[in-house]
N, C-alpha and C positions, 0 to 999 in steps of 0.2 A: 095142596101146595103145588105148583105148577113145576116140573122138571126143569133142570140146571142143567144148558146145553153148550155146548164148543164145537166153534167150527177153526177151519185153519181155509186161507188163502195162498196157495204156492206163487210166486214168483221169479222167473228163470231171469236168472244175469244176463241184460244187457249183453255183453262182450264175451266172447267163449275162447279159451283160450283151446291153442289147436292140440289134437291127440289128448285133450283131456274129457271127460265126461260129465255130463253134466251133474252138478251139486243136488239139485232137488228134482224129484217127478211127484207128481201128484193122480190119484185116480178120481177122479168124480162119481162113477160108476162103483166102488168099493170104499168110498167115503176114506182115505188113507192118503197121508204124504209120506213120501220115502224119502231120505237122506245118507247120500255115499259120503263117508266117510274112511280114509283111509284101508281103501277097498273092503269097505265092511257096508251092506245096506241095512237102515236102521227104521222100518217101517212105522209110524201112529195111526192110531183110526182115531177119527172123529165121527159125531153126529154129520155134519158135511166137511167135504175138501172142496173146494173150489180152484181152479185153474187159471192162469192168465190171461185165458178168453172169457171168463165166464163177464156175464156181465153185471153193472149193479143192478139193478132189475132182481135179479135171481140171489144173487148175497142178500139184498133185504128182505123180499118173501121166504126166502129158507132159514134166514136169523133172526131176523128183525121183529119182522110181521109177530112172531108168535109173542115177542117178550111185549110190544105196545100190545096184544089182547092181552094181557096179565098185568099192564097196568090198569088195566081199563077195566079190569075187574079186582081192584086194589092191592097187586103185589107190587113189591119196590124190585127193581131191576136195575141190572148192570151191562153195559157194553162196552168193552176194553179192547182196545186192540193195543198190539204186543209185538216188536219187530224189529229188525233191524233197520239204521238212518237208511231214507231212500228207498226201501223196499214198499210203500206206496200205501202207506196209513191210512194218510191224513189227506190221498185221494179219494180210498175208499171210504172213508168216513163224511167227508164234505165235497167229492167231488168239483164240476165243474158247475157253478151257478149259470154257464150262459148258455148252458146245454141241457134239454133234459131230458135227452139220452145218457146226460154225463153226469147228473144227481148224484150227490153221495147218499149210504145206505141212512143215513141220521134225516130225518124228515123234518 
């Protein structure tokens, strides 16, 4: 049976507001997003984090790619993404069709 993976994609607010710090960091190198809260920081690991640079390119070979080789050898799969309105889903999901640098990770 093929391993049950999660990744997380961090994305930093548009608008900063000033003297404050930013809500989320992410490490791609330590697989982990961090969340300040209330001057508290509240670390997860994932199998990957990915950053606001990363591209799709790389969200689908590090997520994707492995669950189509486990359909393709007849497991049933799932891929959910989970977010807050506007934090950029249903880009990374379906991207830009007129770009295909701009692909979403769903093929």
């Amino acid at each position: 049976m093929p391993n049950r993976s999660h990744a997380a994609k961090g994305v930093p607010l548009e608008e900063k507001l000033e003297g404050t710090l930013p809500a989320i960091s992410n490490s791609t190198e330590h697989k982990s997003i961090s969340v300040i809260k209330q001057k508290k920081c509240f670390t997860y690991k994932f199998k990957n984090a990915f950053g606001s640079f990363s591209t799709q390119q790389e969200v689908f070979e590090a997520s994707l790619q492995p669950l189509i080789d486990d359909v393709l050898n007849g497991y049933e799969t799932c891929v959910f993404a989970y977010g807050q309105t506007g934090t950029g889903k249903t880009y990374t999901m379906e991207g830009n069709l007129n770009n295909p640098d701009e692909f979403g990770v769903i093929p």
